[in-house]
C-alpha positions in Angstrom: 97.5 -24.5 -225.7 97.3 -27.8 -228.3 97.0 -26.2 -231.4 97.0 -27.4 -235.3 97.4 -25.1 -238.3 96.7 -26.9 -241.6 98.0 -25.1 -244.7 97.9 -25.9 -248.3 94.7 -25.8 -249.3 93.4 -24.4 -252.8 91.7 -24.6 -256.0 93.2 -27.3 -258.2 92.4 -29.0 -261.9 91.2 -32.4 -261.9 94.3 -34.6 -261.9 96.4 -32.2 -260.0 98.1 -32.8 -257.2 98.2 -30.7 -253.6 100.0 -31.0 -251.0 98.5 -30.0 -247.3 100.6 -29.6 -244.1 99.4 -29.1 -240.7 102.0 -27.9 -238.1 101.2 -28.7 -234.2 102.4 -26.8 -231.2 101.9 -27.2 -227.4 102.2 -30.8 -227.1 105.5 -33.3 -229.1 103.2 -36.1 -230.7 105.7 -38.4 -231.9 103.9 -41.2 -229.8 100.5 -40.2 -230.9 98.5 -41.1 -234.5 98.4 -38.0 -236.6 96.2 -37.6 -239.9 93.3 -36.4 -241.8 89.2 -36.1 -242.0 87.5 -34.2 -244.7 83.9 -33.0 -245.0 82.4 -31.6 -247.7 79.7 -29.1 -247.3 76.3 -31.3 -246.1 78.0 -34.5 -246.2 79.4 -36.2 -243.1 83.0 -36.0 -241.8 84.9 -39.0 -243.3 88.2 -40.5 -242.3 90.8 -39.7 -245.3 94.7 -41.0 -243.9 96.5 -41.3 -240.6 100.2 -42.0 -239.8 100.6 -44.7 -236.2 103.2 -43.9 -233.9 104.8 -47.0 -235.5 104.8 -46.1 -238.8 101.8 -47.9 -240.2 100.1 -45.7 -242.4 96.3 -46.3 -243.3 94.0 -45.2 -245.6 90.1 -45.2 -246.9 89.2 -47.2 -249.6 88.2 -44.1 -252.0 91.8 -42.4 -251.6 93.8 -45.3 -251.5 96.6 -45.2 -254.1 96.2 -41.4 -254.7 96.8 -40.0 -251.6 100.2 -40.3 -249.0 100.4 -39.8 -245.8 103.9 -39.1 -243.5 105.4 -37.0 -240.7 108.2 -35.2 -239.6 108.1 -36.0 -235.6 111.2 -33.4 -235.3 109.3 -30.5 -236.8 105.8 -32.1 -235.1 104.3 -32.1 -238.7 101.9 -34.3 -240.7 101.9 -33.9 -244.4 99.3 -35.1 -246.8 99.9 -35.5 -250.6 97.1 -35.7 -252.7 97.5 -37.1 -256.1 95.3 -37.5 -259.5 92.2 -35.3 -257.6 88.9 -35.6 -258.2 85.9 -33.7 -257.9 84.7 -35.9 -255.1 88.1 -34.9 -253.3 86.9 -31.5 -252.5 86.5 -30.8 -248.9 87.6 -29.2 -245.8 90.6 -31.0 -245.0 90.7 -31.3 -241.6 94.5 -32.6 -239.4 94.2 -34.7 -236.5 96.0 -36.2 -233.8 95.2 -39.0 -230.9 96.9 -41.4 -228.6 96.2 -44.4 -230.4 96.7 -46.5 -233.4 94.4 -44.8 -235.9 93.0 -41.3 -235.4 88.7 -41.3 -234.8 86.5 -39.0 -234.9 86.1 -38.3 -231.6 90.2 -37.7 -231.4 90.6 -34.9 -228.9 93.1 -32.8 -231.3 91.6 -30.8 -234.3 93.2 -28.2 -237.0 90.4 -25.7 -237.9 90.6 -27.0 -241.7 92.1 -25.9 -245.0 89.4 -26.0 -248.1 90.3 -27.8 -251.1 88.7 -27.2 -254.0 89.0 -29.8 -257.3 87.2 -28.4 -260.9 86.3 -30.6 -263.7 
């Protein structure tokens, strides 16, 4: 019944900017972390941003000061915008939600991904 759609996704110019949204039904998760992972083809899945149900907002170290994290809890949305891309940005980009203060990889709440593609 928990379901997440991630949209936004494409093919983008070094430098560019995207913005990805992932929409959540069956469940209100204004009390839970939402956020994202990304995996790039035979690489491992990596922790990218995640919004607290307190309003902290973390991020990893290679993304930090490019990319932003927020929410809209009335529309049960997380929105990720991705700023001065890189080729190392490209991925599957993957929304995620868990009761806690970070989202994990073993959060019980997955979208089925939306690809993003950076050229040189």
């Amino acid at each position: 019944q928990v379901q997440l759609v991630e949209s936004g996704g494409g093919l983008v110019q070094a430098g560019g900017s995207l913005r990805l949204s992932c929409a959540a039904s069956g469940r209100t998760f204004s009390n839970y972390a939402m956020g994202w992972f990304r995996q790039a083809p035979g690489k491992e899945r990596e922790f990218v941003a995640a919004s607290s149900k307190g309003g902290i907002t973390y991020y990893a170290d290679s993304v930090q000061g490019r990319f932003t994290v927020s929410r809209d809890n009335a529309k049960n949305t997380v929105f990720l915008q991705m700023n001065s891309l890189k080729s190392d940005d490209t991925a599957v980009y993957y929304c995620v939600v868990e009761y806690g203060p970070k989202v994990t990889i073993a959060a019980p709440y997955w979208g089925k991904g939306t690809l993003v593609t950076v050229s040189p």
